[in-house]
C-alpha positions in Angstrom: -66.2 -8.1 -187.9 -66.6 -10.4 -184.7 -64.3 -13.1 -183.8 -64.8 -16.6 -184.2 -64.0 -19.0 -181.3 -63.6 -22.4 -181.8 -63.6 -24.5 -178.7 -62.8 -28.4 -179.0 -63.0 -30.8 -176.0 -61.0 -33.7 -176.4 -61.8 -36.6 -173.8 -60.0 -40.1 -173.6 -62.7 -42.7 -175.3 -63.1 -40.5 -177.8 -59.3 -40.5 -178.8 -59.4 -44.2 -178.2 -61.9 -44.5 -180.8 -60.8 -42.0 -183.2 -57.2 -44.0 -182.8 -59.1 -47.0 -183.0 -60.6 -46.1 -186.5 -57.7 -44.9 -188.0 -56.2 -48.0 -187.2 -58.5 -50.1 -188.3 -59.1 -48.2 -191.8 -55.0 -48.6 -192.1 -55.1 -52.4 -191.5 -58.5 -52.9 -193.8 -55.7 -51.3 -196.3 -53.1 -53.4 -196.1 -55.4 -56.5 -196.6 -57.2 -55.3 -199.5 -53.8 -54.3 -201.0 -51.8 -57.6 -200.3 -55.5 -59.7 -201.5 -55.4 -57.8 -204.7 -51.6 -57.9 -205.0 -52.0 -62.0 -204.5 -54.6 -62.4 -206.7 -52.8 -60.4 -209.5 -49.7 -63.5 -208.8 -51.9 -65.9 -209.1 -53.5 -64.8 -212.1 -49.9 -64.0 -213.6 -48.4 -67.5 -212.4 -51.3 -69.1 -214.2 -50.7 -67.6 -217.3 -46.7 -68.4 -217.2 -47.8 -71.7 -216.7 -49.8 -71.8 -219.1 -47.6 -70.3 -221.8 -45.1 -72.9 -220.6 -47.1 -75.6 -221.0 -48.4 -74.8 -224.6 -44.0 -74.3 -225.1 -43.3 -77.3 -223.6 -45.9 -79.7 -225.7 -44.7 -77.4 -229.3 -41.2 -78.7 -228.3 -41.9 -82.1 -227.7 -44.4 -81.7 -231.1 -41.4 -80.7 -232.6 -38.9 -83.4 -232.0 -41.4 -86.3 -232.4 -41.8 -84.3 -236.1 -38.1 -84.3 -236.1 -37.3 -88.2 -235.2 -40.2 -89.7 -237.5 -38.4 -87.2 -240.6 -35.0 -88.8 -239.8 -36.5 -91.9 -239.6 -38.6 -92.1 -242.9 -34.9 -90.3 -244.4 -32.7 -93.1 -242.9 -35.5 -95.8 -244.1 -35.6 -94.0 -247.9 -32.0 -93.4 -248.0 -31.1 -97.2 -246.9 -33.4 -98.5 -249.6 -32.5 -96.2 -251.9 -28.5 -97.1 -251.8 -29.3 -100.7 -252.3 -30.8 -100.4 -255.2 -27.2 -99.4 -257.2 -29.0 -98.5 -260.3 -30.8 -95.4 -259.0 -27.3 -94.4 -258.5 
């Protein structure tokens, strides 16, 4: 069995660029993370608003429902008390 040398030269521009590389591949990264991350927020704050709105316009649905009812009940209930034979 012979012996295996390995023999690696390392020279500055090439650990510049090595460094450079890495460093570059780490901040590509980060922006694609923190684009997708915003883009998920802003797909999740449009929904909430969304849902918000459609709660905010069943509510208002809602009471104008409940004020006409206790309107046409006031109007039926004063008409109905003046006319004392109903009673």
């Amino acid at each position: 069995m012979s012996d295996v040398k390995l023999r690696i030269r390392f020279n500055g521009p090439a650990i510049a660029q090595t460094a450079a590389v890495i460093s570059n591949g780490v901040v590509l990264a980060a922006n694609v993370y923190l684009l997708s991350s915003s883009i998920q927020q802003t797909i999740r704050t449009t929904k909430q608003a969304r849902v918000s709105d459609s709660l905010q316009t069943a509510v208002e649905v809602a009471q104008s429902f409940g004020s006409l009812t206790k309107l046409i009940t006031d109007i039926v209930e004063k008409n109905h008390v003046k006319n004392s034979t109903d009673l």
